[in-house]
N, C-alpha and C positions, 0 to 999 in steps of 0.2 A: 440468520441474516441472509438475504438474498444476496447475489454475485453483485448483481444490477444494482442495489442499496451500498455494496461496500465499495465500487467504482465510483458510485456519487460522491461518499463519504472522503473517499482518495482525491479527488477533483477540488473538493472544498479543502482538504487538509494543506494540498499542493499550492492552493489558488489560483487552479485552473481556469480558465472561463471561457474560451471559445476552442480550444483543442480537443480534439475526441479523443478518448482513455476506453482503451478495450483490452482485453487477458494478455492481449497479442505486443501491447503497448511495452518497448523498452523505457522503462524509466529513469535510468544515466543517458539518455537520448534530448530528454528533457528541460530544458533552460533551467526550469524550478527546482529540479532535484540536486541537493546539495546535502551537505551532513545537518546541518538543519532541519530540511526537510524530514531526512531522516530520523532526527529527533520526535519530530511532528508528527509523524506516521506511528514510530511506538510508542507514543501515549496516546492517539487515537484506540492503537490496537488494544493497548492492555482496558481503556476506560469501555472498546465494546465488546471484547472478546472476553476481558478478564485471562490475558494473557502475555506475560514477561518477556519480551526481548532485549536482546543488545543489539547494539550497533554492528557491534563484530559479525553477529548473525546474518545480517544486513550485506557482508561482504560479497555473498553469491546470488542476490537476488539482483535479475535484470531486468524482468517483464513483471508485469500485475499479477501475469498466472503463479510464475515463481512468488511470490509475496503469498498469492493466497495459499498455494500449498505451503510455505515455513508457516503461515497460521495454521492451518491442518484442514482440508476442505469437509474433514466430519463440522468442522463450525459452519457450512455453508448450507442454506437450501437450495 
């Protein structure tokens, strides 16, 4: 998956609709972002990654980029 496909995917997950979401984006910055949220995000990740998180893991991620590195940026093209 593309950077730019998993940004979009984040944007829908969030229910984003007119805020711009870039690598750079803190996501606790965010109105949307709540433990929720966070639920919503790792069942995205494992249904497109086919990959397990926790919430707990969830602890140190601030920005998009941090997110995409805890998924592993070898899943990225």
């Amino acid at each position: 998956m593309k950077v730019s496909e998993f940004i979009e995917k984040l944007k829908e997950t969030l229910e984003l609709e007119d805020e711009e979401l870039n690598e750079d984006t803190n996501l606790k910055d965010l109105e949307e972002y709540d433990s929720l949220s966070v639920l919503s995000i790792i069942a995205m990740i494992d249904e497109n990654f086919g990959k397990q998180l926790s919430a707990q893991q969830f602890s140190d991620v601030t920005t998009v980029k941090s997110l995409i590195e805890k998924i592993g940026v070898e899943n990225f093209e």
